[in-house]
C-alpha positions, -999 to +999 in steps of 0.1 A: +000+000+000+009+033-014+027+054+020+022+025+047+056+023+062+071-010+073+091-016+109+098+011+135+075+036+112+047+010+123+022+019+153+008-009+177-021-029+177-033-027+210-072-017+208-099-045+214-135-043+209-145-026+241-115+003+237-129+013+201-163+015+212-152+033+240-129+059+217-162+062+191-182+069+224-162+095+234-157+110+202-194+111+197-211+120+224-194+152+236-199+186+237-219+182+208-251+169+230-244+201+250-238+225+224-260+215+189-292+212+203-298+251+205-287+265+168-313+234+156-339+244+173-333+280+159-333+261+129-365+238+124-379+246+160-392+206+173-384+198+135-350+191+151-361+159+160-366+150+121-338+166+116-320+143+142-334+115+127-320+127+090-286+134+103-286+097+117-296+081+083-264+099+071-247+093+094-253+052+096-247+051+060-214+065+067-202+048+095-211+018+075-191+030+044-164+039+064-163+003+088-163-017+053-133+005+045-116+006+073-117-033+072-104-036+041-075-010+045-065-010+083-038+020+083-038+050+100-056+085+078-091+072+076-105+090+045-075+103+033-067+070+030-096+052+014-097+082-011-063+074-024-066+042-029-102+044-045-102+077-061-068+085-064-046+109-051-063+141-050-096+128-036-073+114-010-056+144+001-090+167-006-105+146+018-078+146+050-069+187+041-106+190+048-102+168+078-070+182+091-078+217+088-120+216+101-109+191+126-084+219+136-108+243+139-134+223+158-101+212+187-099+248+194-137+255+198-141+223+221-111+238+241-128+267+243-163+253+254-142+233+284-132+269+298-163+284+292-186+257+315-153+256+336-144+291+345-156+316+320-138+347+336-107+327+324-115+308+295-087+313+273-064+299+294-086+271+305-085+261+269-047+260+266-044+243+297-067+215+284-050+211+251-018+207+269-028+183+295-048+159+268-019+161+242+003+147+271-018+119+279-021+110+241+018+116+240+022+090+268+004+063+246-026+048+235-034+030+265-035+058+289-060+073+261-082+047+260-085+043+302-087+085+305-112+078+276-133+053+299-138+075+324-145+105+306-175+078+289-184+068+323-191+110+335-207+117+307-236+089+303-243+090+339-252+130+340-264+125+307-289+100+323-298+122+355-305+146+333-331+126+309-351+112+342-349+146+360-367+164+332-389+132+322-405+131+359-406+166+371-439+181+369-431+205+337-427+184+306-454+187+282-457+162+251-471+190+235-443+205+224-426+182+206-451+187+178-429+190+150-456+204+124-463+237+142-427+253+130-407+235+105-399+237+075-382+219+047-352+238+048-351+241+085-349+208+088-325+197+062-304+229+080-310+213+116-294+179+107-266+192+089-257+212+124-262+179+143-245+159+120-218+182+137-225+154+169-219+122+154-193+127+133-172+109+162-174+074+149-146+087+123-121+080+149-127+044+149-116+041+112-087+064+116-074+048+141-071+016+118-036+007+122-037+004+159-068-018+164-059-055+165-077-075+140-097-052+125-113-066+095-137-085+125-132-052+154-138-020+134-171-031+113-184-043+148-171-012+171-187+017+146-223+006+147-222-002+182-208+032+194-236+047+170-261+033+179-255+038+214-251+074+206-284+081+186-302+065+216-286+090+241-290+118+218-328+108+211-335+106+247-318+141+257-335+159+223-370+146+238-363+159+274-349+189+265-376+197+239-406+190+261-393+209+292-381+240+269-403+238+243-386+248+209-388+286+218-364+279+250-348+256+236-337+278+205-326+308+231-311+289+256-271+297+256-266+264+279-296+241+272-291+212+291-283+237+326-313+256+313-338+226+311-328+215+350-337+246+359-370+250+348-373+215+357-373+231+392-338+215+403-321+243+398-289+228+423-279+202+398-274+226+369-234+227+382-232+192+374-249+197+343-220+222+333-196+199+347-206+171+323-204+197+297-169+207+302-160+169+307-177+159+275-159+186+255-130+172+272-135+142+254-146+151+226-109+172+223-088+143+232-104+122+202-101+147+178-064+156+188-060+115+183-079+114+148-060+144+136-024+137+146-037+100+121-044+116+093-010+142+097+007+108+099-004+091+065-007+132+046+031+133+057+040+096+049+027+102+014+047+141+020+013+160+014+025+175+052+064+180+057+074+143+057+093+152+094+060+146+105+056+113+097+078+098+127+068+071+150+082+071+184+101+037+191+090+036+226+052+051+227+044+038+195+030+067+187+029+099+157+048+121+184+054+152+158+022+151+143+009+152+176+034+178+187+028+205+165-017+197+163-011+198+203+008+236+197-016+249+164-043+239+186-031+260+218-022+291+201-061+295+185-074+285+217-054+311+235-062+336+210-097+333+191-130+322+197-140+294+170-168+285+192-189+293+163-170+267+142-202+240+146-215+248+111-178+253+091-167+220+109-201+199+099-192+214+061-161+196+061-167+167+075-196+165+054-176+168+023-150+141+038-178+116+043-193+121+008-157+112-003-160+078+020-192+073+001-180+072-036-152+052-022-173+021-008-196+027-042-161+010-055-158-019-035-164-053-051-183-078-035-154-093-023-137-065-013-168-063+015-192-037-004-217-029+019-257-028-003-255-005-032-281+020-016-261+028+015-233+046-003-253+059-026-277+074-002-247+084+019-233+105-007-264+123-017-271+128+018-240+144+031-239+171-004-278+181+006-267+183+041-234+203+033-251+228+012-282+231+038-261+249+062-259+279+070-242+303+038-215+316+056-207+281+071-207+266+034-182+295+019-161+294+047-162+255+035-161+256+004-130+279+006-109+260+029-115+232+006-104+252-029-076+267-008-060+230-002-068+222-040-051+255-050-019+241-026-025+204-042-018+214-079+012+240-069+029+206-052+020+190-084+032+212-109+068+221-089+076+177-082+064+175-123+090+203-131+117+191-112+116+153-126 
């Protein structure tokens, strides 16, 4: 395989079932659950909950895509990968420049959302602090990763849980409001789940994280719709709560939701922990994407798309220390210095865009090569393009120029290696 490097440049095989589904867990359901639910509901009002339903019909045909994939080529770079070697080379690279530099953007805001449920007055350097903690612990090796990742699953799901029976048997939900016909509307809706597609994009770890997961032609098919479909129930559960204690009015102007539904549940007290779960959600959410991101460096810079210094393995850690290095110190310096909180929509864009590029790819596959029914990539890629181009406009140019930027720098590479041999 085209830039898969033998000996020392190899990483380990360490992950099992459980620690995949754990890292597609805790990829998935972060700050997203916290953060998405509000600029939907501004969206499609209680619509959101088609929407939600839209985004996971995307999203399924993706993670299947990608776990047929992933099976078949089991190195690190996800998309980037699969692109290459189904595509060719510039559907590869489009694909992890998208990823790389959305990704980016999306580490810094979920950075940022940690110090802002943690200690607004000081959120800046909350955020810096975070990246540098979770970049050491991903520094230290996978395994510490995957045990920090457990318990960062663990936190999550059981104020995730309070939080669904606390609003579910206080005395103010009403089923009323989760009529979904009184304020939607086409476009709302199609808008809505392109913003929560923003919260399951998570199961894209799993795959990236091919080269380290032992046996994965049988492990990674298993581990992404597990993790999935664990998520859309948790996410299904906490839509209904919120939706029926805010209404879609509330829930649209809320600025924390989930704090702001135990309130006017009438347990005002536990809205702390609420925030806590928050800022430990983002938390994971940040350490998977640093992981997912420092992958896809590896294989761009193995195939010297990124500076090929990049593409070492430490001999001890067994892991991409520079990559991880220098998305540890990008990611610092925007925390410390801008607010891409707002980055929901321009990350959902690429990802979007990376996942339509999965699609096409497992449209390829032979039956032998494990091609998953005809329909799924095909609906896949139609549904991530309507999605992409349902967001928000200034979400899509931003998009849409990070993208033509990375093709602009794709062709220069091109043109200078063609004039030089």
């Amino acid at each position: 395989m085209v830039g898969t490097p033998t000996g020392q440049g190899l990483l380990e095989r360490r992950l099992g079932l459980p620690d995949a589904v754990g890292i597609g867990l805790g990829s998935m359901i972060g700050a997203g659950v916290f953060a998405a639910f509000a600029p939907a509901a501004r969206a499609a009002g209680a619509g959101l909950l088609i929407g939600l339903v839209l985004a996971a019909v995307v999203a399924y045909c993706n993670a299947t895509s990608s776990a047929r994939l992933a099976a078949r080529y089991p190195a690190s770079g996800g998309t980037y990968v699969y692109g290459r070697e189904r595509l060719g080379d510039f559907w590869g690279y489009l694909a992890g420049w998208g990823f790389v530099v959305g990704k980016t953007a999306s580490c810094a805001a979920m950075a940022l959302t940690v110090g802002s449920y943690l200690w607004p007055q000081h959120m800046h350097a909350v955020a810096v602090a975070a990246v540098v903690a979770l970049t050491a612990v991903n520094y230290a090796g996978m395994a510490k990763t995957v045990r920090l990742t457990r318990v960062i699953v663990t936190v999550v799901l059981t104020v995730l849980a309070a939080f669904v029976v606390i609003c579910l048997t206080s005395g103010t939900p009403q089923a009323a409001r989760l009529d979904v016909a009184s304020d939607a509307t086409v476009s709302g809706i199609l808008q809505a789940a392109g913003l929560l597609f923003f919260a399951f994009a998570g199961y894209a770890r799993i795959a990236t994280l091919g080269e380290e997961v032992r046996d994965p032609a049988r492990i990674i098919p298993r581990a992404i719709p597990i993790a999935f479909g664990l998520t859309l129930v948790v996410y299904a559960a906490v839509a209904v709560a919120a939706l029926t204690v805010l209404g879609s009015t509330g829930l649209s102007q809320a600025t924390a939701p989930l704090a702001d539904a135990v309130r006017a549940a009438g347990l005002p007290a536990l809205a702390p922990v609420v925030n806590v779960g928050a800022a430990v959600a983002a938390t994971g959410s940040l350490l998977a994407l640093i992981l997912g991101i420092s992958r896809t460096t590896l294989a761009m810079a193995r195939d010297r798309h990124l500076p090929h210094v990049l593409a070492a393995v430490h001999p001890r850690f067994k892991i991409p220390h520079r990559a991880e290095l220098l998305i540890g110190a990008v990611v610092a310096i925007l925390a410390g210095t801008a607010d891409l909180r707002g980055a929901i929509g321009f990350s959902s864009f690429g990802v979007l865009v990376y996942y339509a590029i999965a699609n096409a790819c497992a449209w390829t596959l032979t039956p032998g090569e494990g091609r998953p029914p005809r329909f799924v990539p095909a609906l896949g890629l139609a549904g991530c393009l309507i999605l992409a181009f349902s967001l928000p406009l200034t979400s899509v140019i931003t998009g849409a120029a990070v993208l033509a930027s990375g093709a602009a720098a794709y062709g220069l590479r091109r043109a200078i290696v063609n004039r030089s041999s």
